[in-house]
DOBAMI-268334 format. One record per atom (N, C-alpha, C, O): residue number from 1; residue in three letters; x, y, z. Coordinates in steps of 0.05 Angstrom, whole numbers, plus 5000, padded with zeros to 4 digits. Atoms other than C-alpha are relative to their C-alpha. Layout:
REM residues N
+-----+-----+------+------+------+
:   n : res :   xx :   yy :   zz :
+-----+-----+------+------+------+
: NUM : ALA :    X :    Y :    Z :
...
+-----+-----+------+------+------+
This chain:
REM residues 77
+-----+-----+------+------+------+
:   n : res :   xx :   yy :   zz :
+-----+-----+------+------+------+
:   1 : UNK : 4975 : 4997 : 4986 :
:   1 : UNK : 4946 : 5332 : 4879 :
:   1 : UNK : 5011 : 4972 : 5005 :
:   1 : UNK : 4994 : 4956 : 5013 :
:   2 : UNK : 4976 : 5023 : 5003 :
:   2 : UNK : 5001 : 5273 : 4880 :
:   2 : UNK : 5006 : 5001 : 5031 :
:   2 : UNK : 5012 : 5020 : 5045 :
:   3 : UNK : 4995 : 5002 : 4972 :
:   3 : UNK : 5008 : 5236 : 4948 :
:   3 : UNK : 5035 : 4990 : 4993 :
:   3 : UNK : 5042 : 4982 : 4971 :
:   4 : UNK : 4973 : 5001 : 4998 :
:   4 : UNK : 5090 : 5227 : 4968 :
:   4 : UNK : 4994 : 4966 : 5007 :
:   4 : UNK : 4972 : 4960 : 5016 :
:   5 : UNK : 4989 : 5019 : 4985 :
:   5 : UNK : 5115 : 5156 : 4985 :
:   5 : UNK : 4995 : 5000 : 5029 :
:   5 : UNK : 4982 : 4982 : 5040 :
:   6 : UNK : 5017 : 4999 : 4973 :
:   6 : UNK : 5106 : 5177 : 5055 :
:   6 : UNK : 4982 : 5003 : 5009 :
:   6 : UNK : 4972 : 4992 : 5029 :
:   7 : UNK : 5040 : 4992 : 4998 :
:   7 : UNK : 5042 : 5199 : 5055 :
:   7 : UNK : 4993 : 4955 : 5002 :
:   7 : UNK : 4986 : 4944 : 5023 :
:   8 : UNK : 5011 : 5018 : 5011 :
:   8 : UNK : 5026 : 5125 : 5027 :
:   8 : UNK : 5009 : 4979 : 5024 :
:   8 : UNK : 4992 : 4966 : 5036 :
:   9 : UNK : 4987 : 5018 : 4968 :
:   9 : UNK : 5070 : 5085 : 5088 :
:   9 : UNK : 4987 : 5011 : 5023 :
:   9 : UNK : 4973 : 4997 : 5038 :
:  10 : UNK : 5019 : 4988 : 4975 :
:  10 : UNK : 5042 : 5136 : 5138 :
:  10 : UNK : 4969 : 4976 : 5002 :
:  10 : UNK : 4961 : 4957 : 5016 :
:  11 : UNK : 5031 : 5022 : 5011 :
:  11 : UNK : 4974 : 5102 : 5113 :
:  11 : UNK : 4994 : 4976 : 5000 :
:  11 : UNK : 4971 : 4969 : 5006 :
:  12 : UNK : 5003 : 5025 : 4994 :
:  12 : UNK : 4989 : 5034 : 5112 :
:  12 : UNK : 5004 : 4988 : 5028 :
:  12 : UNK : 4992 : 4969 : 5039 :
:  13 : UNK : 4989 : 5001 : 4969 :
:  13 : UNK : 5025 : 5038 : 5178 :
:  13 : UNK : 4988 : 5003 : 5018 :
:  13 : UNK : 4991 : 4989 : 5039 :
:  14 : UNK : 5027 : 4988 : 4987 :
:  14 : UNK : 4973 : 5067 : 5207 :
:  14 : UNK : 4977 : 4981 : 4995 :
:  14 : UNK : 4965 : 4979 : 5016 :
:  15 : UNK : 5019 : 5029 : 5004 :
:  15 : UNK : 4924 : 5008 : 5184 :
:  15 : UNK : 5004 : 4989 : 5007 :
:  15 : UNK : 4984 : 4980 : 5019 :
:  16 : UNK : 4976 : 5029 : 5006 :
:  16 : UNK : 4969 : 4956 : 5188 :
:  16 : UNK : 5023 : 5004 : 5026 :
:  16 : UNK : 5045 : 4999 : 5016 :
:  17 : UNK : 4987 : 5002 : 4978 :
:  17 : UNK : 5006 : 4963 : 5255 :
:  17 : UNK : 5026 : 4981 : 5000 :
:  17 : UNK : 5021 : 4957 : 5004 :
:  18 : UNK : 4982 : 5023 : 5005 :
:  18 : UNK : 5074 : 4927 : 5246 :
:  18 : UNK : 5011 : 4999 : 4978 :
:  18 : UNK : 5035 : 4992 : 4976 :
:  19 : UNK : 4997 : 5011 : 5034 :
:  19 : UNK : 5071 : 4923 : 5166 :
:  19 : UNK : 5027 : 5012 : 4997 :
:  19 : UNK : 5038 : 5025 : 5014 :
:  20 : UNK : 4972 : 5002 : 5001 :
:  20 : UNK : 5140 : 4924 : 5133 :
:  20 : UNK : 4989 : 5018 : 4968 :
:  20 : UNK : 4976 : 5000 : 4959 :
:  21 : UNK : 5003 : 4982 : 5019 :
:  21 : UNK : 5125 : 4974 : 5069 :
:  21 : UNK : 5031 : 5011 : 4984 :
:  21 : UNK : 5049 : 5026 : 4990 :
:  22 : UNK : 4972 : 4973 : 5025 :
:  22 : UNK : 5177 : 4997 : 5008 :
:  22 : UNK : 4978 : 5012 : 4979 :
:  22 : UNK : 4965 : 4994 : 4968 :
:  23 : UNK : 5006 : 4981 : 5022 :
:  23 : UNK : 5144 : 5048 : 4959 :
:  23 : UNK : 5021 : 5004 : 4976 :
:  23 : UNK : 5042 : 5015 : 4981 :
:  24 : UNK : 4986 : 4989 : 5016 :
:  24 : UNK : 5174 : 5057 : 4899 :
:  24 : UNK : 4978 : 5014 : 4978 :
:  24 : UNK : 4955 : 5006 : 4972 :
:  25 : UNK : 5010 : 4974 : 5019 :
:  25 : UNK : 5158 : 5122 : 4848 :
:  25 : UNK : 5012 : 4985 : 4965 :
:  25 : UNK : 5034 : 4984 : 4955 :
:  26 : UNK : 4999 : 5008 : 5028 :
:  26 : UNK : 5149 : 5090 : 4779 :
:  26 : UNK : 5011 : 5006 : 4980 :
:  26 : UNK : 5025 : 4992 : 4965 :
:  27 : UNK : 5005 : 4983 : 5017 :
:  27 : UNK : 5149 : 5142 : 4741 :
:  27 : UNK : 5023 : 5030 : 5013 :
:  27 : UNK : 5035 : 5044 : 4996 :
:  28 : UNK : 4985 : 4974 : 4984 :
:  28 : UNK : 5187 : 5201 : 4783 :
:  28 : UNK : 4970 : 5028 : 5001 :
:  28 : UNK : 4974 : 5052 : 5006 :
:  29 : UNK : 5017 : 4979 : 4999 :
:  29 : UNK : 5115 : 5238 : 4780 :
:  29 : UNK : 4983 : 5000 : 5022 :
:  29 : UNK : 4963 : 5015 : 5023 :
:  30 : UNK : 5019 : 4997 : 4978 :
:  30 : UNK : 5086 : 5222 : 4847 :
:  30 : UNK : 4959 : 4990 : 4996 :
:  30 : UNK : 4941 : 4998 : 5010 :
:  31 : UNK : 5020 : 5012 : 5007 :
:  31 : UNK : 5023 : 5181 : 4815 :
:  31 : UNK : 5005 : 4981 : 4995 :
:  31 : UNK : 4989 : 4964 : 5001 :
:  32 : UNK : 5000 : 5031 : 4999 :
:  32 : UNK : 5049 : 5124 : 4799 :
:  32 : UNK : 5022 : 4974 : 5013 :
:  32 : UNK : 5044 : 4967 : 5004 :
:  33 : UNK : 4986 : 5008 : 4980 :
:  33 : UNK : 5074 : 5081 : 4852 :
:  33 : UNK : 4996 : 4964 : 4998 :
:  33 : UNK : 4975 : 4954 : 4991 :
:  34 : UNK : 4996 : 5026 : 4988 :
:  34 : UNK : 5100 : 5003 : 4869 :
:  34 : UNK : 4994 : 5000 : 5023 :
:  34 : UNK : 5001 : 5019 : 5037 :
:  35 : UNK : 4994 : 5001 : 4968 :
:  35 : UNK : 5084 : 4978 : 4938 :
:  35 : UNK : 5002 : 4968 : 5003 :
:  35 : UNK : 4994 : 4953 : 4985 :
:  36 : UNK : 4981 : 5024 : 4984 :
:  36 : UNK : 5115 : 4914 : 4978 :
:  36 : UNK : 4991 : 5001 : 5026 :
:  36 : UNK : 5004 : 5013 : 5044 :
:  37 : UNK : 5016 : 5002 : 4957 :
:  37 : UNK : 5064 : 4900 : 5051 :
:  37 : UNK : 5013 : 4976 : 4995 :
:  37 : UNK : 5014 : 4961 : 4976 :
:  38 : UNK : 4991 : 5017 : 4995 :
:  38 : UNK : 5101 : 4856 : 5083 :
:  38 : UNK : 4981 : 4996 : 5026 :
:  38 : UNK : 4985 : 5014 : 5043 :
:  39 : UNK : 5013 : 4993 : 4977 :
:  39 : UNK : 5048 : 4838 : 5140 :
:  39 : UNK : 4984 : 4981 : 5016 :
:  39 : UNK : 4968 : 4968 : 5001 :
:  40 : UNK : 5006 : 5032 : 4983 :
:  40 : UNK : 5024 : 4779 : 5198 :
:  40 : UNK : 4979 : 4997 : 5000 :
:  40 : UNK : 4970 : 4975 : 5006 :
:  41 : UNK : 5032 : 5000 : 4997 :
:  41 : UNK : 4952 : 4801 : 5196 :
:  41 : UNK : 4995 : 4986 : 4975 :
:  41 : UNK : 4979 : 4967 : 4975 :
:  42 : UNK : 5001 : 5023 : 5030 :
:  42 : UNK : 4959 : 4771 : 5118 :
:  42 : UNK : 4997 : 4971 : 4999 :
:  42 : UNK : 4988 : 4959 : 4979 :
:  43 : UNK : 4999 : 5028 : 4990 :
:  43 : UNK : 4967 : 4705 : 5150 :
:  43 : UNK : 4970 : 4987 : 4994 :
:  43 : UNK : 4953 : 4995 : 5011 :
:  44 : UNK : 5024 : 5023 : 5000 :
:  44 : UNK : 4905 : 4651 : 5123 :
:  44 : UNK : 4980 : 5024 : 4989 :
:  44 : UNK : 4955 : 5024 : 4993 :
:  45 : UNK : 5026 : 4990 : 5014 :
:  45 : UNK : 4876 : 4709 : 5079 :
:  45 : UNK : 5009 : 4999 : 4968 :
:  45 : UNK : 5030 : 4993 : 4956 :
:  46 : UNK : 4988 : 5013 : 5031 :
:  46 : UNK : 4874 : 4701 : 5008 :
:  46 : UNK : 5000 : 5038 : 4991 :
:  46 : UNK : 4988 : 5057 : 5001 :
:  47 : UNK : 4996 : 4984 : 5020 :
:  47 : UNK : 4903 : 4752 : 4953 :
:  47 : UNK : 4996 : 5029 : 5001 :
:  47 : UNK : 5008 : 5049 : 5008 :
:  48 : UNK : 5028 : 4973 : 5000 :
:  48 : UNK : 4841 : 4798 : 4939 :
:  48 : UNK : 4995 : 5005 : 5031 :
:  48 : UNK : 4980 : 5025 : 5031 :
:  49 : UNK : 5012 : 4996 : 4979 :
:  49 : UNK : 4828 : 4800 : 5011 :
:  49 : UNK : 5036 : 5020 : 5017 :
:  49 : UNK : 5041 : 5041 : 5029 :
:  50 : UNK : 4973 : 4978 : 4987 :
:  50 : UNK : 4905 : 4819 : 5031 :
:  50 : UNK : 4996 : 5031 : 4986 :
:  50 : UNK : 4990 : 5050 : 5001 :
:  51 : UNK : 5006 : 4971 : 5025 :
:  51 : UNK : 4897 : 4881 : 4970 :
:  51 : UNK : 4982 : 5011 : 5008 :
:  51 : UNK : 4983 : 5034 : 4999 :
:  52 : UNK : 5020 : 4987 : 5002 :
:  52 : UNK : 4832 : 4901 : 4995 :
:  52 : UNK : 5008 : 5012 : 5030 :
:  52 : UNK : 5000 : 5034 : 5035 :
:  53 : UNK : 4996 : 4986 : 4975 :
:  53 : UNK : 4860 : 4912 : 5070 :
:  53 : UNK : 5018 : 5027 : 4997 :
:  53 : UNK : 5018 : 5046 : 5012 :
:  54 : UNK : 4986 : 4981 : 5004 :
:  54 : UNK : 4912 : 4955 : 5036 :
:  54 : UNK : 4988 : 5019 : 4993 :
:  54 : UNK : 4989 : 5039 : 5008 :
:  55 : UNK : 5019 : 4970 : 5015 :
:  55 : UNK : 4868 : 5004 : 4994 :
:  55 : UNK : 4987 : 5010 : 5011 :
:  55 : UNK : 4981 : 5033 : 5006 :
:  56 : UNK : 5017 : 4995 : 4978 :
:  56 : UNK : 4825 : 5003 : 5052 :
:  56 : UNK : 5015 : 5021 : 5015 :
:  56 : UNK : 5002 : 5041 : 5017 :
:  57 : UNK : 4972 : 4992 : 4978 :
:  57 : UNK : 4887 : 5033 : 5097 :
:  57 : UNK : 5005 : 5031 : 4979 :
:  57 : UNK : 5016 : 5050 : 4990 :
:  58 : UNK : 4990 : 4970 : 5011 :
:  58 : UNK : 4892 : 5096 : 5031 :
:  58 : UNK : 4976 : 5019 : 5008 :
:  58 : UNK : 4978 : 5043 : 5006 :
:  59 : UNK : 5026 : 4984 : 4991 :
:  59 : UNK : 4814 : 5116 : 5061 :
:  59 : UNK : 4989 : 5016 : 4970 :
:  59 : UNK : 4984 : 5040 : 4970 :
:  60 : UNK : 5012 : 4980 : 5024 :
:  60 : UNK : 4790 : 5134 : 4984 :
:  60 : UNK : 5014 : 5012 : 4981 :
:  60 : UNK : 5009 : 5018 : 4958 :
:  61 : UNK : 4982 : 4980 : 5025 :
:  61 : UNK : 4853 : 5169 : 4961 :
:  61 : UNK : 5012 : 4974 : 4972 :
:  61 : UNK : 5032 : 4979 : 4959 :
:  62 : UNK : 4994 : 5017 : 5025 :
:  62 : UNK : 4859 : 5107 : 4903 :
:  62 : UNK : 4984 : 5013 : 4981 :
:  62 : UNK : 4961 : 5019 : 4985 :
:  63 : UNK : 5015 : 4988 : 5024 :
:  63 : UNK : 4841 : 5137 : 4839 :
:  63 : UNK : 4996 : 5035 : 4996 :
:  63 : UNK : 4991 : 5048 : 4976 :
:  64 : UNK : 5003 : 4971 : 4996 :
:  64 : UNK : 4840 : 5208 : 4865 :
:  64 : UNK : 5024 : 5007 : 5010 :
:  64 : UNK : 5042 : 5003 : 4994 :
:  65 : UNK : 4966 : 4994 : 4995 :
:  65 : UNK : 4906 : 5231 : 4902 :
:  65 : UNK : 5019 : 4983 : 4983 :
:  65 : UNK : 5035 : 4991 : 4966 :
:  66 : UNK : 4977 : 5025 : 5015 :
:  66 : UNK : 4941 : 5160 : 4880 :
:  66 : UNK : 4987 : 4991 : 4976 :
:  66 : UNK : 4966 : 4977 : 4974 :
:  67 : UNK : 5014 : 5011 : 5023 :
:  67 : UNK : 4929 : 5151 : 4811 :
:  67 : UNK : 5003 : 4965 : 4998 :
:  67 : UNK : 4982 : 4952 : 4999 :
:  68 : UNK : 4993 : 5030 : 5005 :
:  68 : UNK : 4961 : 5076 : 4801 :
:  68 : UNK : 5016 : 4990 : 5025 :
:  68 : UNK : 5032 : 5004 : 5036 :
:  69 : UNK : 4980 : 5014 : 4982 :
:  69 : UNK : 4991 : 5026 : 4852 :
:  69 : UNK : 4993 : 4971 : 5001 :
:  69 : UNK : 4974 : 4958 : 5010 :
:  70 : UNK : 4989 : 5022 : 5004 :
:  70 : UNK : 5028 : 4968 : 4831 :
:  70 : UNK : 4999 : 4984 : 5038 :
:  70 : UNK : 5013 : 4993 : 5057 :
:  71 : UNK : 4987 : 5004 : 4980 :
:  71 : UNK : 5020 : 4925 : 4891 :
:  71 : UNK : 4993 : 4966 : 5001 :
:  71 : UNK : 4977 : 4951 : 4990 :
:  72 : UNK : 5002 : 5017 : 4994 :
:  72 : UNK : 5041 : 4873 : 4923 :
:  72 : UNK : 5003 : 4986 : 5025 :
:  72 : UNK : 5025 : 4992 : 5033 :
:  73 : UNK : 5004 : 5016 : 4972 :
:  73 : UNK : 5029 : 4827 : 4992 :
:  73 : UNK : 5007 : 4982 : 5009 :
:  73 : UNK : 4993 : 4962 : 5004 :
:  74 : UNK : 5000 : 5030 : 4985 :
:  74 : UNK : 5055 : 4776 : 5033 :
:  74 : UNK : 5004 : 5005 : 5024 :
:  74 : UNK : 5000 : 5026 : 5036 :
:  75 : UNK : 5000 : 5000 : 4974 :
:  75 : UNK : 5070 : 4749 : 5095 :
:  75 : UNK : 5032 : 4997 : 5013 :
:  75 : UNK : 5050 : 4987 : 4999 :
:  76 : UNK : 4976 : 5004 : 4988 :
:  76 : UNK : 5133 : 4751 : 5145 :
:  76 : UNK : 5008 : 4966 : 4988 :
:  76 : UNK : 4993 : 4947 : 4987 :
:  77 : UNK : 4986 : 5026 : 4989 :
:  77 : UNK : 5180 : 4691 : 5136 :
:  77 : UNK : 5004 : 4985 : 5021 :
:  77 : UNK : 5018 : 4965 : 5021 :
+-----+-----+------+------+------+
């Protein structure tokens, strides 16, 4: 079963307290998704370590609900 865009913000938001999140639907099939954390806890962590707080924040559903996600991380201006 195919998680929504909201499903996927709920999730991060919910991790990530604050985070600034856009989803975009790749594909229009609800598996393959863009994401955009915009987020202050990112501050003085590197890359792999911002990406890993995110996937952390889907609790498992990577590879199983969410098939693919394009993503990407930084920090406030």
């Amino acid at each position: 079963m195919a998680m929504t865009a909201e499903a996927i913000t709920e999730f991060i938001q919910e991790a990530l307290p604050g985070a600034k999140v856009q989803i975009d639907d790749l594909r229009g099939d609800g598996d393959h998704y863009a994401a955009h954390v915009i987020y202050e806890g990112f501050r003085g962590k590197s890359r792999v370590q911002q990406h890993q707080m995110v996937y952390q924040s889907l609790k498992g559903r990577m590879g199983n609900e969410l098939h693919a996600l394009a993503l990407q991380t930084s920090v406030p201006d």
